[in-house]
N, C-alpha and C positions, 0 to 999 in steps of 0.2 A: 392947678394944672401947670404953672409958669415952674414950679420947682422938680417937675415931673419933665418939661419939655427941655428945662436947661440938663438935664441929663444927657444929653444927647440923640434924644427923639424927635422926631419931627412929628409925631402925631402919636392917638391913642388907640388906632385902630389901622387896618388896613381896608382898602376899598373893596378888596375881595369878601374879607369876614365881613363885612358891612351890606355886600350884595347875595352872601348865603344867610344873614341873618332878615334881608327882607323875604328872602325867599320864605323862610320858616317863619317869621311873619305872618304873613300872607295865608300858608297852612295853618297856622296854629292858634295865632291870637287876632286875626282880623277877626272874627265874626264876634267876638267879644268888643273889642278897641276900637275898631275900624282902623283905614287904611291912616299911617302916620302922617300923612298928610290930607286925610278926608278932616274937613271939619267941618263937617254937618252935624248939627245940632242931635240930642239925643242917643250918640254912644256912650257906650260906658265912660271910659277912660282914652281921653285922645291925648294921645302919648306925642304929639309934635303942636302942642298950644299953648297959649300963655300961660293957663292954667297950670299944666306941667309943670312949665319951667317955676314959675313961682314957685313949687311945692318943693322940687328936688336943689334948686341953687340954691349952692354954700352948702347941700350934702356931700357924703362922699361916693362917686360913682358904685364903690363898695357895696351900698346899703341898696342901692339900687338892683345891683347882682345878685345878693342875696334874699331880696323881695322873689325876682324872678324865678332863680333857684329853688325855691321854698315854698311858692305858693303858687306857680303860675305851669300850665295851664290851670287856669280855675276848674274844669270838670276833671282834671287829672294834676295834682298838685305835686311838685318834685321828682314831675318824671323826666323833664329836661335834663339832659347832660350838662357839663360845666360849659363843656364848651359851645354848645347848643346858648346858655345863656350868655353867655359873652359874644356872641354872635348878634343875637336881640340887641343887646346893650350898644354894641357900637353898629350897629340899624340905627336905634333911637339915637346914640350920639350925634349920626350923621344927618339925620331931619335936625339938629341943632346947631350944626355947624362947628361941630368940632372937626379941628383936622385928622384926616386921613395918614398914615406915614408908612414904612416899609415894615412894621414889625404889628403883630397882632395884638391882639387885647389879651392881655393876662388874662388867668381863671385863678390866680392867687387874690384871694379875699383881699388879705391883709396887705397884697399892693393896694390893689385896689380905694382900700378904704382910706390911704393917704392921696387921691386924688379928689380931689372937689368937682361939682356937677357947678361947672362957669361956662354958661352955654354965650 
């Protein structure tokens, strides 16, 4: 992320794409995940836990776009737009505290997958 930010970015998302992407959240994959910050025992996958982060640091945000892209919604797989999922993506970024900045979240994979998930 540090070779991503010295480009001249102050962050990897913007606070707006980060609050349409809790939105679509909320519709779409809470009843599977629960809420990114619910950690109550017995969701599927709580996408804002330690468990997460353990799994995705040191990937690259990339791999994580393309999980989303590709397989998610589970009862509807790859019906997300791109940018639908890069909206998700910097949601969950921001339950991690990645910073926010003035420019959106790419939907180019292959940036993507030169950024590392350093929550």
């Amino acid at each position: 992320m540090a070779a991503f930010l010295a480009a001249g970015q102050d962050g990897l998302y913007t606070t707006e794409q980060a609050k349409r992407g809790e939105v679509l959240f909320g519709n779409t994959c809470s009843s599977c995940h629960g809420g990114l910050r619910d950690l109550t025992p017995g969701m599927a996958a709580l996408l804002g836990d330690h468990t997460f982060r353990s799994a995705w640091t040191g990937r690259p945000i990339g791999e994580l776009f393309g999980t989303i892209q590709e397989t998610m919604p589970q009862d509807a797989p790859g019906t997300l737009s791109p940018v639908q999922s890069a909206e998700l993506v910097a949601y969950i970024l921001s339950g991690h505290r990645f910073p926010a900045g003035e420019t959106t979240l790419t939907t180019d994979l292959m940036a993507l997958m030169e950024i590392p998930f350093e929550p």
